[in-house]
Structure formats: C-alpha cells, structure tokens
TIRO-538977 format. One record per atom (N, C-alpha, C, O): x, y negated, z negated; residue in three letters. Coordinates in steps of 0.02 Angstrom, whole numbers, plus 50000, padded with zeros to 5 digits. Each point is the difference from the previous one (the first is absolute). Example, Ala and Ser with C-alpha at 12.3 -4.5 7.8 and 13.67 -1.06 7.14 Angstrom:
BEGIN
506605028449610ALA499554994150000ALA500454994050000ALA500525000149967ALA499304994650069SER500424994149997SER499614994549963SER500254994549992SER
***
This chain:
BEGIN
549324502445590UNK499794995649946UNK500175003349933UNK499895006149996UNK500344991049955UNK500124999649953UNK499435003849940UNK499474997149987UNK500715009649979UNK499425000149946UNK500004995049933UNK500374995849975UNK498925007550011UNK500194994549947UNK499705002749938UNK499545004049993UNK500914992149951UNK500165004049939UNK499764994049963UNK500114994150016UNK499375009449905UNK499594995149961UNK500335000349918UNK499965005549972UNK500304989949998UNK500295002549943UNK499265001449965UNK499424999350019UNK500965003649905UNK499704998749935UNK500315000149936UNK500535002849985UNK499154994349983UNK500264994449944UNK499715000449943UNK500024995249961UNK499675010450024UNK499454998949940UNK500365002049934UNK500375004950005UNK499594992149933UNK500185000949957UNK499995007249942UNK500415002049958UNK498945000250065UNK499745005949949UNK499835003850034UNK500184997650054UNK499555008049958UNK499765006050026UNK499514998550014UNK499904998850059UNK499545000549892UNK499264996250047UNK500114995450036UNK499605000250046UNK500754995549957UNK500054993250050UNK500355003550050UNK499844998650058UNK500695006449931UNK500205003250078UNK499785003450017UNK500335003350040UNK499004998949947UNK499455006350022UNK499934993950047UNK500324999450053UNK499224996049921UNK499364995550030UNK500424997850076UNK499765001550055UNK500814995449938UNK500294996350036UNK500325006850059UNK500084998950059UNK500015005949917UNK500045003450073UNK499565001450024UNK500095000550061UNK499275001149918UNK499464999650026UNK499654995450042UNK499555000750041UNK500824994249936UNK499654993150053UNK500465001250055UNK499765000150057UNK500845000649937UNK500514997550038UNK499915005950053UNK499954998550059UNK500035011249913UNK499965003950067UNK499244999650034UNK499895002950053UNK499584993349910UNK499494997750051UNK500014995650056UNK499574999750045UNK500964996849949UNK500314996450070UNK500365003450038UNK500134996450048UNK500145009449958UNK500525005450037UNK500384995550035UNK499884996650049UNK500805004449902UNK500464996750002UNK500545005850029UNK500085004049954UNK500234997550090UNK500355005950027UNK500575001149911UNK500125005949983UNK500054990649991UNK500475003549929UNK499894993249968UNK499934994250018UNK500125010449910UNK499724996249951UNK500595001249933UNK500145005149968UNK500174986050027UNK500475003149955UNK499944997449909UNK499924994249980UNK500145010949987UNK499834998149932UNK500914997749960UNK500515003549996UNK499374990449985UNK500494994749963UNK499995003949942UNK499435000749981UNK501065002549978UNK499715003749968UNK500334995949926UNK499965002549944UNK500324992050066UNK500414994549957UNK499464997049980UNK500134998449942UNK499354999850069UNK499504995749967UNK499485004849970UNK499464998349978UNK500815008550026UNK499545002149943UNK500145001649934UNK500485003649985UNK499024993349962UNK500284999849940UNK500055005449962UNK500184998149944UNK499735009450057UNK500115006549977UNK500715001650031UNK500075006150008UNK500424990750008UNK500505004250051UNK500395003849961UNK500165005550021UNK500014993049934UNK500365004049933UNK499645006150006UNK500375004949998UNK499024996350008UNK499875006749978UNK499765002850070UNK499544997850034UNK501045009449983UNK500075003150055UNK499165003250012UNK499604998650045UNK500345006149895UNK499175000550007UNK499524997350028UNK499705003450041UNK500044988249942UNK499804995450020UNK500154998150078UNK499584998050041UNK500975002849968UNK500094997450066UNK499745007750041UNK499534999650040UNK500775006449946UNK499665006050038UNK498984998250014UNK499605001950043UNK500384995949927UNK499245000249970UNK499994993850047UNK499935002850055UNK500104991749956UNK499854995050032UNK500185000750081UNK499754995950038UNK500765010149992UNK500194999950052UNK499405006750025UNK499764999850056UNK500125004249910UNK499455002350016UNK499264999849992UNK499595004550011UNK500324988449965UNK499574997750021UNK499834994250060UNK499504998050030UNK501215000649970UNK500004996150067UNK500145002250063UNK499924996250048UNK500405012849964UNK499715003150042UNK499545002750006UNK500055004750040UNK499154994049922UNK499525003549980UNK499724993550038UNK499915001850059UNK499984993949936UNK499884995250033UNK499934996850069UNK499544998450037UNK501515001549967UNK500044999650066UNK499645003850045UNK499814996650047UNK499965012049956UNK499635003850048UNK500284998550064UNK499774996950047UNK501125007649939UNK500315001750043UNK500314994050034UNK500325000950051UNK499624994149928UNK500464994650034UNK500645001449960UNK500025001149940UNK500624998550115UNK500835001849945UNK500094994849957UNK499744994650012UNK500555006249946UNK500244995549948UNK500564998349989UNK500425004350013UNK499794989949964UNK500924999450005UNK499994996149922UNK499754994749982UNK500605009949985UNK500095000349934UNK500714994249981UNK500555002350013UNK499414991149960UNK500494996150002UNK500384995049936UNK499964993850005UNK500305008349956UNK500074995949957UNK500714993250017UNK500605000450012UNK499034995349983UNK500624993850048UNK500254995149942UNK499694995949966UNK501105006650036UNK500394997249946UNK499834993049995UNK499624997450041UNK500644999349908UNK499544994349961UNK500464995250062UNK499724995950036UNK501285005849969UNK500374994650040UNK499775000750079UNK500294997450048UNK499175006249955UNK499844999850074UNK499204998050005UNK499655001350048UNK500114994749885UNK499374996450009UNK499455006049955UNK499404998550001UNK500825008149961UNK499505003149971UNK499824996249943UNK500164994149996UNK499365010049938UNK499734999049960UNK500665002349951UNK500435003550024UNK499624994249904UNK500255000449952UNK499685006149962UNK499454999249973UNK500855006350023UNK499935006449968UNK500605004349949UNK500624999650003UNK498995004249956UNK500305001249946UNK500335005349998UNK500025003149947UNK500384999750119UNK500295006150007UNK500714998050028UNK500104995950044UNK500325007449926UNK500895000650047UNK500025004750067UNK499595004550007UNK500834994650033UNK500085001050061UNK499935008849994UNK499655003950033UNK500744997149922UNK499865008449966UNK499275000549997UNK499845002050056UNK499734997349915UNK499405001849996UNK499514999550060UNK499475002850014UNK500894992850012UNK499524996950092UNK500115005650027UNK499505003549996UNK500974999350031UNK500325003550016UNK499625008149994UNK499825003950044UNK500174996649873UNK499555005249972UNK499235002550030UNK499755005350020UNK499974985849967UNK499415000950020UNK500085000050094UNK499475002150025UNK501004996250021UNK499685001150059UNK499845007750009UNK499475001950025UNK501085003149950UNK500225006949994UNK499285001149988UNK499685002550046UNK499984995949897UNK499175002849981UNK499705000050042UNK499735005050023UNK500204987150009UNK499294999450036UNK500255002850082UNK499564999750043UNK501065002849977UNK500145002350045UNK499835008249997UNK499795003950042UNK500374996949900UNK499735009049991UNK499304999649993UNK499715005549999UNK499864988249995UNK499265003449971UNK499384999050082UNK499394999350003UNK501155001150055UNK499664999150050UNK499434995650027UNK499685001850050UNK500174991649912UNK499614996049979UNK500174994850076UNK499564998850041UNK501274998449964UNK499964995650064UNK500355004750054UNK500175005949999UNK499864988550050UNK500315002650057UNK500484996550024UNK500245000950056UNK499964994249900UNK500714998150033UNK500204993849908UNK499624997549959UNK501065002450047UNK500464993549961UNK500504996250018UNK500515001450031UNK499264992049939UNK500614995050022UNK500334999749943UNK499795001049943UNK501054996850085UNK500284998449932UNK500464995950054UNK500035001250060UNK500384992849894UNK500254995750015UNK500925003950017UNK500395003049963UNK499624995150097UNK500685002250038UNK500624996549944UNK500565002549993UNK499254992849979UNK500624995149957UNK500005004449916UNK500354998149953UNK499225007650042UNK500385002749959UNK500465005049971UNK500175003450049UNK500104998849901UNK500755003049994UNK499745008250056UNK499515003749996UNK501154996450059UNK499995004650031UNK499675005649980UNK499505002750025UNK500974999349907UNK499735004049975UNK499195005249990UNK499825005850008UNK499874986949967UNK499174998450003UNK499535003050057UNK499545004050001UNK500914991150056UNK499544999650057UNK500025009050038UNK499585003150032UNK501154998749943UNK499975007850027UNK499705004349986UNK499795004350038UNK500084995149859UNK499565004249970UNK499285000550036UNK499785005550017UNK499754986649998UNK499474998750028UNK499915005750083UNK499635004450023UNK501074991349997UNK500005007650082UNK499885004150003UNK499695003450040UNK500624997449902UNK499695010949982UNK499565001649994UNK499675002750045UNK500134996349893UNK499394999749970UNK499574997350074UNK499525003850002UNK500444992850041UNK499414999650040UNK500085002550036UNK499495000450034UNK501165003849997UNK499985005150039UNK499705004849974UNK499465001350026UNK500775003249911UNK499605005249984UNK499335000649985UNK499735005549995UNK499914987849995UNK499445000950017UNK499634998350045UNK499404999649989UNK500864999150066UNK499674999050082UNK499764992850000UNK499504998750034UNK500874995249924UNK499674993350001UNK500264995350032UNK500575000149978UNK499424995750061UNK500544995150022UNK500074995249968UNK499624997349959UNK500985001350062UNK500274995849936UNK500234993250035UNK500444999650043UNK499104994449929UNK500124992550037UNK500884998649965UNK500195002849948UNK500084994350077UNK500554995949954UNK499954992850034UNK500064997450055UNK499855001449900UNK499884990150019UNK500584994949965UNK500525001749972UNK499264992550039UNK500374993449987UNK499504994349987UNK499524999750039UNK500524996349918UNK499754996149990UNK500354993549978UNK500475000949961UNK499364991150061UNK500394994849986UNK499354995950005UNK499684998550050UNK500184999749875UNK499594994249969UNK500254994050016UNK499634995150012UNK500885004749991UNK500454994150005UNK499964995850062UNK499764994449994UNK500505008050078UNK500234999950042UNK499975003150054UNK499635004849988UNK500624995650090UNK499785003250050UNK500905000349992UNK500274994550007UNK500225012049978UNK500585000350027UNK500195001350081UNK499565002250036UNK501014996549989UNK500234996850064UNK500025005950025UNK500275004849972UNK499314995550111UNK500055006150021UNK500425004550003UNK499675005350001UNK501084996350001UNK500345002949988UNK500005005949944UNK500175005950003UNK499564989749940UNK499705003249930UNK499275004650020UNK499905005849980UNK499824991850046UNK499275001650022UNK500005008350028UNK499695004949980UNK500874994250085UNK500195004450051UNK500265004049937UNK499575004049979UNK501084995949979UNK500315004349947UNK499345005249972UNK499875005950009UNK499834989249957UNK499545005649950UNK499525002850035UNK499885005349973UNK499704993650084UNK499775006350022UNK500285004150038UNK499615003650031UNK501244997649984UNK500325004150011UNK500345004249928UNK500225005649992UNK499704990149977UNK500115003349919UNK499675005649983UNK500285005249984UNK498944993750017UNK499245001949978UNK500435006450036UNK500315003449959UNK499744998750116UNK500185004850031UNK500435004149979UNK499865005649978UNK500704992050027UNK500645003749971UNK499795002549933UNK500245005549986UNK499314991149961UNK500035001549944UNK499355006850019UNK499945003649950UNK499864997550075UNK499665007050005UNK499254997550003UNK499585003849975UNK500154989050060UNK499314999749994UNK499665003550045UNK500355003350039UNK498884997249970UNK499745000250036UNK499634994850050UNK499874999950060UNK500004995549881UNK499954993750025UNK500454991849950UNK500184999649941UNK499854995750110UNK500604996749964UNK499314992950007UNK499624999550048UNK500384995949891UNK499814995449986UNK500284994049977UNK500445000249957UNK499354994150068UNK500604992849982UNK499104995549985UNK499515000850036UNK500524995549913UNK499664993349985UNK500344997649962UNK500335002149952UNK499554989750087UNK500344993949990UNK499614995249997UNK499395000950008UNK500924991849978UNK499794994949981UNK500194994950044UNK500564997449993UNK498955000250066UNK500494996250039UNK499824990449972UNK499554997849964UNK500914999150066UNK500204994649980UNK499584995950060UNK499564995949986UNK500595005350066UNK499624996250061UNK499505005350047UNK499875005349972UNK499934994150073UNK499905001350053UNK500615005850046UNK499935005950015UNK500614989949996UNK500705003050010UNK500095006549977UNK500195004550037UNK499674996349894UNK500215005249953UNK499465006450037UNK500275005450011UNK499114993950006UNK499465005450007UNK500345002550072UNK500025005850019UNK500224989350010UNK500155001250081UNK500555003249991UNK500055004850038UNK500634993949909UNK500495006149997UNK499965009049985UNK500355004950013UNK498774993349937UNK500285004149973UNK499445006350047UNK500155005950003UNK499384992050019UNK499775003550084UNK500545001350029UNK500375004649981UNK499724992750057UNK500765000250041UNK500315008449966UNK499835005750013UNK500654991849942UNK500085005849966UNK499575005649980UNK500205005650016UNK499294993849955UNK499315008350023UNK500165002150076UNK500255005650009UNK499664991450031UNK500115001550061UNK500405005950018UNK499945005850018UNK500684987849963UNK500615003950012UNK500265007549977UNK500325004250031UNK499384995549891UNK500085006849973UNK499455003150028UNK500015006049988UNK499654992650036UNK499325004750019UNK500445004650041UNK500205005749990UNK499894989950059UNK500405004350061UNK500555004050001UNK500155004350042UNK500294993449886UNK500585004449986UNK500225005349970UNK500465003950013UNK498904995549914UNK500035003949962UNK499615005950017UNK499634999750049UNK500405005749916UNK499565005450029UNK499255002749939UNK499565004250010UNK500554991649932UNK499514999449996UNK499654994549973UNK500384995449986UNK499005003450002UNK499514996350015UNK500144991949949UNK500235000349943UNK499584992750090UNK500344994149944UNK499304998249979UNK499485001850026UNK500584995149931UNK499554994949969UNK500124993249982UNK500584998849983UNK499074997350016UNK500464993049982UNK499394994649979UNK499465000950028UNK500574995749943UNK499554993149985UNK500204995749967UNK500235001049944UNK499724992350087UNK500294994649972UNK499384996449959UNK499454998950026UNK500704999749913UNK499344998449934UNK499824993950019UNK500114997250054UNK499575000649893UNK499744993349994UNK499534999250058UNK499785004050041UNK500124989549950UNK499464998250065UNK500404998450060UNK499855003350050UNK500644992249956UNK500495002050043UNK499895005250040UNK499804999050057UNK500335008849914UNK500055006550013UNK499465002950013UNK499975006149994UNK499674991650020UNK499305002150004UNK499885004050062UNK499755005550014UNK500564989350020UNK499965000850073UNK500075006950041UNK499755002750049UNK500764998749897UNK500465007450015UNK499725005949963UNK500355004949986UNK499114994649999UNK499425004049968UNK499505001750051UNK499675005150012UNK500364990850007UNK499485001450068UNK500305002850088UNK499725003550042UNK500904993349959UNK500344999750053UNK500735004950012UNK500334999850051UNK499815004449891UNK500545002349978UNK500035007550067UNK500475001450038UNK499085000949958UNK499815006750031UNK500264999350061UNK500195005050030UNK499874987650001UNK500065000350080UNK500754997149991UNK500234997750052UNK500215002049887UNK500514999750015UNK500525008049970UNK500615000949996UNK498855003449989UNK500375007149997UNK499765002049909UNK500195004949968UNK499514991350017UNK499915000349909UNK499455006550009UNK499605000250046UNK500445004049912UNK499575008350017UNK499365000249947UNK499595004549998UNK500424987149940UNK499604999749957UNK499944994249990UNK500484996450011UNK498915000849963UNK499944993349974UNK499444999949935UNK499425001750010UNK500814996449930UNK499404997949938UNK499624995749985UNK500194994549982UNK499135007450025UNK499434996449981UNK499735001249951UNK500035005349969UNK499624989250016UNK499535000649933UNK499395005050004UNK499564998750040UNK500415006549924UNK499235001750004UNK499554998049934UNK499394999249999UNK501085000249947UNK499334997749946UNK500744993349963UNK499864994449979UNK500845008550025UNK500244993349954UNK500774999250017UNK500445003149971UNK499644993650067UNK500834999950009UNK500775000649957UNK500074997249945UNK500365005750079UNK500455002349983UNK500584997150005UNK500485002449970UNK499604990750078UNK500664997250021UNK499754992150049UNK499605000150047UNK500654995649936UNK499514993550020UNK499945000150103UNK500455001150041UNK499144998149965UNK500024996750059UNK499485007250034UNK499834999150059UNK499995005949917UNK499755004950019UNK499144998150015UNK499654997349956UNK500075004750115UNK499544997550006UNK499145005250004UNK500025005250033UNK499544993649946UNK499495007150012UNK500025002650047UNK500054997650057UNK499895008449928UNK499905005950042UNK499645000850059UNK500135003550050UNK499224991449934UNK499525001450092UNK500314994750022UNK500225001850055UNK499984991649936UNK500394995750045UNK500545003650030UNK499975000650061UNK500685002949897UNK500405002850027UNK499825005950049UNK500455001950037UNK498975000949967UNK499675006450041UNK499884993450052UNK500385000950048UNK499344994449958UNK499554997850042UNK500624998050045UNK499955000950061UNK500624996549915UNK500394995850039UNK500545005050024UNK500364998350047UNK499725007449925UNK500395004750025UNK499665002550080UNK500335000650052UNK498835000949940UNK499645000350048UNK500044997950083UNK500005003350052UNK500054988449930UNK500074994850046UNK500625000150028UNK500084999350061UNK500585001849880UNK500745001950041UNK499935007250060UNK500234999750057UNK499435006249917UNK499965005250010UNK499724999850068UNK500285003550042UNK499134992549976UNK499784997750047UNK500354997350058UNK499955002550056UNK500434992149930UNK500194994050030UNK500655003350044UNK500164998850059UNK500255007349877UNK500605002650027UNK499985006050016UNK500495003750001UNK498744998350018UNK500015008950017UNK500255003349966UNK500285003350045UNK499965000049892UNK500455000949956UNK499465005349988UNK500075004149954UNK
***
C-alpha cells in the first residue's frame, strides 16, 4: 500500500506553524511543504525560519520540500529560476527536510544542479511531471517516468488531468508498468474528481505514494486523509498486501 503524503500551504510562518501541527497530528507517513504559496519566499531567512519550524512541528515525520513551477499548476512567485535554485541550495544545507521535488521539464542544467545538491546532502530528490491540462498518451506517460530515472531521480512522479474515465485507466496501466520496470520507485495521480479514484486505488497499481488532505489541499481532486487511511485499509485487507 501506498504511503501517504499531506501537503501544506500556509501563507506566513504562523499559519505554517499551526497547519503543520494539525496536519503531523494525523501521522501522515511524509509531509510536503508547497513552499510557492508562501508569501515571505523572497527572503531566504524567512524561509530558513519557516522550514524549521515546520520540522519543529512535524516531530520527525520527513518532509519534502517543493516549490511547483507556476506552468506545472504552482503559485505565482517573485523569484527567477536563479534564485529558486539558490534557495533550494539553503534549505538543503540547513538540514530542515528530507527530501525535494523539482519538475523533470526543467533546463537540464537546473535539474542537475538540484541532483547534487541532494546528493550531498543525503536528500532524495522527487522529479515529477505535471499536466493541468490533460492526461498525455501512454507512450508519453511510459517516456517521463523513464525520464525521472535516467535524469538521476530517486523517485519519478507524473500528475495529470484526465478527460474521461479512459484517461485514469491509461494512466494506471502505465504506473504499473513502470513500477515493474523502473528501478526506482513511481508515483502518479490523476486530479480532479475524475482522478480521485486513483488516490485511493493507485498503490495496487505500483504508485509508492498518494496525497491527502490533512488540514488544506494542494492539487484538485485530493481527498482527506482518514478516508484515504480508511480505504487504503479495506484495499490492504481485501488484497493481503
């Protein structure tokens, strides 16, 4: 079964005190902080200060430190790719999380600096995909979490937008498939309500994570946390798993 990971979203430092606090009182196996919707991000200080208080919080649950570009569904922020960049280098030296995502679609360059940098400090490093848009054609699907790999992940992530029914069933299919091929670990969720499904059900097609709400969602179609515990339960049950 699938762990499961609780965003957060809080705007200020007190609001991301409070809100990890609610959220690691549900023990959520990783807990990842959006770090795009917070409104201090300009100032590296501020953000040091807010990530250690949200491992002050968490009480040892890992953290996955994530800022998600605006063309892959993030928040609108006031920093160039240079300075993102800057600040992962900080909050990667100030030992605060335990793992970062960054989006596989950006300049090589980028995504190599991020490799390093989370190698040298013992963090794993998600590389994901995201499509607001659309569920692209498995072929595409199969590509980028063989991408995530080659490009040096530890773990490879795809969310999408499916159109039908059809679309959730390709894009399982494909988790699957990379589950079994790749050597390390996939993730996948198809949004919306549509996608819902695959929030709950993803784990038994090879997905190694799924996101729930613990105090405020992060990406539509994401459902609370004790439903998703409860129904992970009943799979866990049903399939000896």
């Amino acid at each position: 079964m699938p762990a499961i990971c609780a965003p957060l979203v809080g705007r200020t430092r007190a609001a991301l005190a409070a809100e990890a606090a609610a959220v690691a009182a549900r023990q959520p196996d990783l807990i990842e902080w959006r770090v795009d919707f917070f409104e201090p991000l300009a100032d590296t200080g501020e953000v040091l200060a807010a990530a250690a208080a949200v491992k002050q919080a968490a009480a040892g649950i890992p953290i996955l430190f994530t800022r998600r570009a605006q063309r892959e569904g993030g928040q609108p922020i006031p920093l160039s790719e240079s300075r993102v960049l800057d600040l992962y280098a900080a909050v990667a030296a100030s030992g605060t999380v335990d793992a970062m995502d960054f989006e596989m679609e950006n300049a090589p360059a980028d995504v190599a600096r991020v490799r390093e940098l989370t190698r040298a400090h013992g963090l794993a490093l998600v590389l994901s995909f995201h499509d607001f848009q659309r569920t692209p054609p498995t072929p595409d699907l199969q590509q980028r979490f063989a991408q995530a790999q080659r490009l040096g992940a530890d773990v490879a992530k795809l969310a999408v937008m499916p159109q039908s029914m059809e679309d959730v069933h390709r894009l399982l299919g494909a988790t699957l498939a990379a589950s079994q091929s790749l050597t390390i670990p996939v993730v996948s969720m198809a949004m919306g309500g549509l996608g819902a499904v695959s929030r709950l059900c993803g784990g038994v097609f090879g997905s190694a994570l799924t996101f729930a709400v613990g105090a405020a969602a992060s990406a539509p179609g994401q459902v609370p946390i004790d439903e998703v515990r409860a129904t992970l339960a009943v799979l866990q049950r049903a399939t000896g798993a």
